[in-house]
C-alpha positions, 0 to 999 in steps of 0.5 A: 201568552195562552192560546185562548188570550191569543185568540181574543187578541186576535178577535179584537184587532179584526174588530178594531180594523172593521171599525177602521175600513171605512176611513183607512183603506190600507186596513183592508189588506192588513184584516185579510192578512191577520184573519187569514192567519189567524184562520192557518193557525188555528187549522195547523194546532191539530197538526203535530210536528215530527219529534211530536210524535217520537220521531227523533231524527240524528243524536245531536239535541236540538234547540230550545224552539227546534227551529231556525230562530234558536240562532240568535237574531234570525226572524221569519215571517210569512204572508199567506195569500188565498183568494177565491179557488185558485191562489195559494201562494205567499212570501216567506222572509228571514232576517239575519239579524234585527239590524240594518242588513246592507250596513253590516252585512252577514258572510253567507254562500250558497250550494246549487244542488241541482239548478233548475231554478231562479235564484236571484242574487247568487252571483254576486253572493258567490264573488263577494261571500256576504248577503246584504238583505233579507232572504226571501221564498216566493212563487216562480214568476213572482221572483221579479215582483217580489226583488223589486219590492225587496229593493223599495224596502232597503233603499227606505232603511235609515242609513242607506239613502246614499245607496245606488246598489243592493244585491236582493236574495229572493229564492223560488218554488213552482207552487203551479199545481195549485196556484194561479202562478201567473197571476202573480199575486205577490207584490209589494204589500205582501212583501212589506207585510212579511218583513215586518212581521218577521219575528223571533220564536216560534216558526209557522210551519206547513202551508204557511207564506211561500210554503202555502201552494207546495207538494212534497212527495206527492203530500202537501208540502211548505214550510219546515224548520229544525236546529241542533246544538253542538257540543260544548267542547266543539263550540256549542254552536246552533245551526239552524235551517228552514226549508221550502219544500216542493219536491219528490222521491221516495218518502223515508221517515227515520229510515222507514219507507213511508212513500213506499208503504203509502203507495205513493212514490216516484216511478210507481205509475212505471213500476206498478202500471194499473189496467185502466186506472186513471190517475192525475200523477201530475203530483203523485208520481213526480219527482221534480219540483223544487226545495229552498233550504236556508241555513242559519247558525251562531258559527264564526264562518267564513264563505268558504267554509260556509259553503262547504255547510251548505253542501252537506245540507243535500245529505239530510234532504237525499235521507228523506228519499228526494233523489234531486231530479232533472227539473227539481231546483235544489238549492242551499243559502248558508249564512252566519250571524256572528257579530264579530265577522260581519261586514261593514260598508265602510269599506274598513279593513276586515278583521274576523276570527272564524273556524278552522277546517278541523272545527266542522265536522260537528257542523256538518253533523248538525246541518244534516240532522236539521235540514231532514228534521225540517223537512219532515216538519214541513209535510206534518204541519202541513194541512190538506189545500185545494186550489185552480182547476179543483187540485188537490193536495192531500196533507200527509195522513198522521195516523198510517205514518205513525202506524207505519214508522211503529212497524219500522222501529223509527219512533223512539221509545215505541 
């Protein structure tokens, strides 16, 4: 569907739901949320990603969407939440698979690379190797909320009535800076909304759902996502990863130092102290923050190799200059959608066939490639937003970068 049919689809069903306020009060919400991203697509079209602009990061192809839906089955979806001057925040789901989750559970892991953070439901992911819900990216204090109506959803699934345990998996960023975060402004309509929404295709990406109050190396960060194929001979395997980005360094694009050229960078207020200046280095010289990064792929992997996956996936974030600070929560949730290695609940003996140690090292390759990818999509998608107390986060301007990524040699073929 064309751009201008999509649009008119969109100006009929707001139409449709002024109609419809008046005698359904649910419609209300529903118009915000449709008109509010309606209004986030059209502002991020002038954006480019990254390979967009010849930035082709690693030697490995990626798939046919360069994102997280190449893994066949995965959906994401998002609810975008902006109210007066001061809330930016939203959720952001992915589902593994279209089926009922906590029925055939999916074998997963996942990494802490530096654990300032709240991720609920890793424990049990860690004793059991497998995620039974969707994967959810949110606010800090909104983590609670947002479980709680995680768990409202699977307990309505069809066949989970006699379920008296879920184990929800909802990761977070601090989206504080711009963000009335305690105001705590997603709760269960917000969730319910992503969840359905949750779609295959193409991805939003930037300030987009969990994505829409971040910062990212002193930018304006959100959501990013990328993929890889692996050869034939070593599978052919998609690997997919989405990242919620919220944190800072020394911005490197290709190997070019971008933060560096920019003037903006972590320590720089230390290392190039200015006379009387006055600057807010709450966001521009800071390294902490926090990114969630979520790896997909078709692979038949175990949790144990599955966590080794999500290892590697610190390597492609440590390539665009995060050096994962103190108070920076870095963590990764690796899963599998293979068919034939899910989990069932009926508490049968588990037969899989998964890959051998020998099979990763392309996986590996993969994973790097498309977690540096899906970062660098998340600060170029991204548009400029100002938030509480008149803060402001800049999107990452796209005509010095590229100016500059030319100077360095980064951008193929220029």
């Amino acid at each position: 569907m064309g751009a201008q049919s999509r649009g008119r689809l969109i100006v009929a069903f707001l139409a449709l739901m002024l109609f419809t306020i008046k005698t359904y009060p649910a419609a209300l919400f529903l118009l915000g949320v449709m008109s509010l991203q309606a209004s986030q697509t059209s502002s991020q079209q002038a954006r480019p990603r990254a390979r967009d602009l010849g930035i082709v990061v690693g030697v490995l192809p990626p798939g046919s969407l360069n994102a997280i839906t190449d893994v066949a089955g995965v959906r994401v979806g998002h609810t975008t939440v902006i109210k007066t001057d001061s809330v930016r925040t939203g959720v952001t789901a992915i589902v593994p698979h279209p089926g009922n989750l906590f029925q055939e559970k999916v074998p997963a892991a996942i990494f802490v690379g530096n654990g300032f953070g709240k991720l609920m439901g890793s424990t049990q992911v860690h004793e059991l190797g497998e995620i039974e819900t969707p994967i959810l990216l949110t606010s800090t204090l909104n983590v609670p909320r947002v479980a709680d109506a995680l768990l409202e959803w699977m307990l309505a699934l069809p066949a989970n009535e006699e379920v008296r345990s879920v184990n929800p998996i909802v990761a977070e960023t601090n989206d504080g800076y711009l963000n009335d975060i305690r105001g705590r402004h997603v709760g269960q309509p917000e969730v319910f909304q992503a969840l359905r929404s949750a779609h295959n295709g193409p991805v939003e990406e930037g300030s987009v759902g969990a994505g829409t109050g971040t910062t990212a190396f002193g930018f304006k960060g959100g959501i990013g996502t990328a993929s890889r194929v692996v050869p034939r001979s070593a599978g052919g395997y998609t690997v997919g990863v989405l990242v919620q980005t919220n944190f800072g360094g020394v911005l490197s694009i290709n190997g070019a130092p971008v933060g560096r050229e920019l003037g903006q960078y972590y320590l720089k207020e230390q290392l190039e102290p200015r006379q009387g200046a006055q600057r807010d280095t709450a966001v521009t010289d800071r390294a902490d923050g926090s990114i969630i990064m979520v790896v997909a792929t078709d692979a038949p992997l175990d949790s144990r190799n599955l966590e080794r996956l999500a290892s590697r996936a610190m390597l492609g974030l440590a390539r665009t200059g995060s050096p994962s600070t103190n108070g920076s929560g870095d963590y990764v949730i690796a899963f599998s959608t293979a068919a034939g290695n899910r989990i069932r609940s009926s508490g049968t003996i588990q037969q899989a066939a998964t890959l051998g140690n020998e099979m990763m090292s392309p996986l590996f390759l993969a994973v790097v490639e498309a977690t540096e990818e899906a970062i660098y999509n998340s600060l170029f998608r991204a548009t400029t937003v100002t938030g509480i107390d008149g803060h402001r986060s800049e999107a990452l301007p796209i005509e010095r970068t590229v100016e500059i990524l030319k100077r360095y040699g980064a951008l193929q073929g220029k």
